[in-house]
N, C-alpha and C positions, 0 to 999 in steps of 0.2 A: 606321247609328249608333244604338244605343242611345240612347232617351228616359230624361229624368230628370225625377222630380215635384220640384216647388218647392210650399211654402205662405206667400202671402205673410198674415199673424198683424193682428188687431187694428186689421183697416182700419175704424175707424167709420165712416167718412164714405164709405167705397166707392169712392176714388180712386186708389187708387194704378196702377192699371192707364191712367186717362185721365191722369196729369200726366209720363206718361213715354212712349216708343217702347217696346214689349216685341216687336216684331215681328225685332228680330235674333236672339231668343231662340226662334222659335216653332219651327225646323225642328230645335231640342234640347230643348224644356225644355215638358211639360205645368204651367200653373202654377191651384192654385185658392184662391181668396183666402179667407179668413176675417172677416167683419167682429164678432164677438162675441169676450170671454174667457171664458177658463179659466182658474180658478187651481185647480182639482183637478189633482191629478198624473195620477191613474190617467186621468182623463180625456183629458188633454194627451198620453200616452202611446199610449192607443187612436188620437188624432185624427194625431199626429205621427209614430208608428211609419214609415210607407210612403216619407216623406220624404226624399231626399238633401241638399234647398236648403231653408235657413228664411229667409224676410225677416221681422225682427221690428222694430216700431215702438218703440224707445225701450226703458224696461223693464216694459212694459204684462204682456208675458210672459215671466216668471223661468225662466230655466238655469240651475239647480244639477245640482252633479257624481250626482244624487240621480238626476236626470230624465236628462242627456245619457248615465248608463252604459246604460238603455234604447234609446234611440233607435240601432240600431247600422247603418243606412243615412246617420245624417246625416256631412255633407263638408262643408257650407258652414252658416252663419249669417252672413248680412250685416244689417245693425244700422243703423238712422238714428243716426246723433251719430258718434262718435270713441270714444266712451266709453260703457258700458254696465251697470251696477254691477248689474243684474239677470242677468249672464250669468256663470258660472265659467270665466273665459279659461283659468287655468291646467288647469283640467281637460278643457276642450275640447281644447286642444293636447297635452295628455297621449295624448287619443283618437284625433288625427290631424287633427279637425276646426278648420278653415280658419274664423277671427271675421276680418269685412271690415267696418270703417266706412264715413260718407261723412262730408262736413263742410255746416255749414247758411251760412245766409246772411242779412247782418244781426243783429238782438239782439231778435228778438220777446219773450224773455223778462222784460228790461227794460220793455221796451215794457207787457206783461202787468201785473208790481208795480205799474205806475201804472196801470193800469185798473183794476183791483181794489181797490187802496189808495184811488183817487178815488170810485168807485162805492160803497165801505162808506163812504167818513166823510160822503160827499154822500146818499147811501141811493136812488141813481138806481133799482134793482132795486127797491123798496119801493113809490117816488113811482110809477113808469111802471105797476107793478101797479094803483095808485089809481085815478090817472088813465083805464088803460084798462077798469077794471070799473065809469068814469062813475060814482067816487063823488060824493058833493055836497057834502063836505068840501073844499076847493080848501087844497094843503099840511097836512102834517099835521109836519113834523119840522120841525129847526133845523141845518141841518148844519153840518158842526164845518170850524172857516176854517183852514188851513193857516199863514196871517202868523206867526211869532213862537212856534209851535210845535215842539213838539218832536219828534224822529223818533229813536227809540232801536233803530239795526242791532245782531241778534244775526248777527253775521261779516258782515267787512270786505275782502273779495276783489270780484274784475270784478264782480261785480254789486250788492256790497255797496257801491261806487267808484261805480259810477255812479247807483243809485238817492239816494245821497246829494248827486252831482253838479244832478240833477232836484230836489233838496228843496231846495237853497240858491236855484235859482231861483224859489222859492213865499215866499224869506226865514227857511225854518224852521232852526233849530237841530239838529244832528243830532251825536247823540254812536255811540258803539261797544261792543260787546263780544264776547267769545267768548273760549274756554278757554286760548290761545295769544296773544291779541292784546296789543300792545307802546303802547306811548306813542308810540313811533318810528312805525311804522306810523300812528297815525292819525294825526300831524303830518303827515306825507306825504301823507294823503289828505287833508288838510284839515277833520280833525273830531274831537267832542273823544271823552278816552278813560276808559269809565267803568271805574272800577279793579273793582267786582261786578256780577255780573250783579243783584242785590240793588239799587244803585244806578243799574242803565239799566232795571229794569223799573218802578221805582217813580218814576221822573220822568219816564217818558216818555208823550206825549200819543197814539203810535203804536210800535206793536211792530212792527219787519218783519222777518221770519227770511231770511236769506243765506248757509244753511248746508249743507254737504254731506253725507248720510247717511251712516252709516258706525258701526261698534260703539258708538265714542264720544260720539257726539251722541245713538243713539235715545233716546229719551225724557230729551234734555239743557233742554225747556221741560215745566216738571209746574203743578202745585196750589199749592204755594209760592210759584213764582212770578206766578200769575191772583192768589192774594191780595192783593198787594201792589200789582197795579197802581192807576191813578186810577179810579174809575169810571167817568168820563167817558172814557177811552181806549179805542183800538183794537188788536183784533190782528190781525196776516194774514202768512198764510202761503203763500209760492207755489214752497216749496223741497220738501220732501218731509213727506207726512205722518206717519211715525215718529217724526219730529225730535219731535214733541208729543206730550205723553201725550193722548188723543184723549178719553180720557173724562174728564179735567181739564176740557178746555176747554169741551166741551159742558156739563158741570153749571156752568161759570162764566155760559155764556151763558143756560143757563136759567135763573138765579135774577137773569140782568141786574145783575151784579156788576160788568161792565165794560159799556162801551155798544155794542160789537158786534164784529165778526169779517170778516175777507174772505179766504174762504178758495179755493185753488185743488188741495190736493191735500192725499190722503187717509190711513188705516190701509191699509184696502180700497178699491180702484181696479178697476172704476166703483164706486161710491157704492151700496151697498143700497136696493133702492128706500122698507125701514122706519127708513130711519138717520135718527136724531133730528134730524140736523145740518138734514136736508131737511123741516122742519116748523118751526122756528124765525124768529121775524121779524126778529132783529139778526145775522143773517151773511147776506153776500151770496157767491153762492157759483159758481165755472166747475169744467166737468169737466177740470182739467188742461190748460188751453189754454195755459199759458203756453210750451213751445216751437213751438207751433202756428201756421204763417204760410202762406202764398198762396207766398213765396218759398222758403221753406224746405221744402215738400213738395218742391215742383218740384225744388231740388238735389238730396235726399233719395233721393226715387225714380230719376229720370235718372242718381245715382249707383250705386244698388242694382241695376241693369238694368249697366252698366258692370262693376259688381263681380262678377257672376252668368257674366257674359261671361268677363270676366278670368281666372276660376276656371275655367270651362270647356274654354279656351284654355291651363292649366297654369301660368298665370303671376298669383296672386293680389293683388291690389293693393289698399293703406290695408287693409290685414293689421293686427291690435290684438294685442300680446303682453300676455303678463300681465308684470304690476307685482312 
């Protein structure tokens, strides 16, 4: 039987081979992992050409119809999530090439908003720096109390639903908005509905974006809207960093026009190691962790090893068609 190479893409952490069995795969399939990106093409090209099987983490690494007309060995892409906005399904299936999800487990995502949203307005990343460099200063901030506060969602979907569900338990006020969003809709979720975004960036004591990338959102938060916010408010971001014009928000934090930022995902994914964002002392900042769980590798993987299988076997399964 003919051997096929697999790459499995963007493993940071180096795991994806220990949170699964790949040993059904071994007497088909040479696999060799990747743990660093590329977002150069040519490069991607060079590194990707010899490939039949790709496992890609998320959309850490982009397939446009640009990149998959080169690649003319590849057959498979199996994908962590369901869904993949970094990949051109429709193009992939024009090629022949087989797009296989998996699905995760739990809502670490959620889970994330509130670690992030907690950790900027409390400045836990700032304090634990103090602390651990034995300053002689004991507290140096005031962090900001959630009671009676305000929580202003830009989009009101599952997780727009539940982070707001988590803010009513802290007592905070939490109103709405995004480009579609209805009155109906937020009586239904239980919150109020700010008719401008003019109106929920300007009363709100917290910004949390709930938004899905996409032509019409990039750059749907700019400079207009940092002006207007309180000073004393927060912004954070744990949906995609397009959604924000990225150099808005940096000159806001750097003139401390607002009192800080928690952000979790970028322009550029990983993060430059000269990017301003990473020298600033009022944003608290994660590399993208927020679908990132102990359980949801585990499905993840255990499912991508199943899907590799299935495809191998003729019979492709959690197959992703284009929209």
């Amino acid at each position: 039987m003919t051997r096929v190479r697999a790459a499995i893409l963007d493993d940071y952490q180096g795991v994806s081979t220990e949170l699964a069995d790949w040993s059904r795969l071994h007497d088909q399939v040479d696999v060799q992992v990747y743990r660093d990106t590329l977002s150069d093409e040519d490069s991607l090209i060079k590194r990707l050409e010899p490939y039949t099987i790709i496992c890609a983490m998320r959309e850490r690494t982009k397939f446009p119809a640009s990149l998959l007309d080169k690649l003319p060995n590849l057959r498979l892409i199996t994908t962590t999530g369901l869904q993949n906005r970094g990949i051109d399904i429709a193009a992939a299936k024009s090629k022949g090439i087989v797009v296989s999800g998996t699905t995760g487990v739990g809502n670490s995502t959620l889970e994330h908003i509130w670690a992030i949203l907690l950790g900027a307005v409390r400045y836990i990343a700032q304090e634990d720096r103090r602390v651990k460099q034995a300053n002689t200063q004991w507290q140096h901030v005031i962090p900001l109390g959630l009671h009676g506060k305000t929580l202003g969602l830009v989009g009101l979907g599952n997780l727009g639903k539940g982070t707001a569900r988590i803010a009513k338990a802290f007592n905070m006020h939490v109103i709405a908005w995004s480009p579609h969003l209805t009155q109906e809709r937020c009586d239904e979720a239980g919150v109020g509905f700010a008719k401008t975004k003019e109106a929920l960036f300007s009363t709100s004591d917290i910004v949390s974006i709930q938004m899905v990338l996409s032509p019409s959102t990039r750059h749907l938060i700019g400079a207009s809207d940092f002006s207007i916010m309180k000073p004393t408010a927060f912004f954070v971001n744990t949906s995609r960093g397009p959604i924000v014009d990225e150099a808005a928000l940096v000159d806001v934090l750097q003139r401390k026009a607002i009192a800080g930022a928690g952000l979790d995902v970028y322009d550029l994914e990983p993060l430059p190691l000269d990017h301003p964002l990473r020298s600033l002392d009022n944003v608290t900042l994660s590399p993208h962790l927020g679908y990132v769980s102990d359980d949801n590798y585990k499905a993840w993987w255990e499912q991508t090893v199943e899907n590799i299988d299935a495809f191998l076997s003729g019979e492709p399964k959690r197959v992703i068609e284009p929209k």
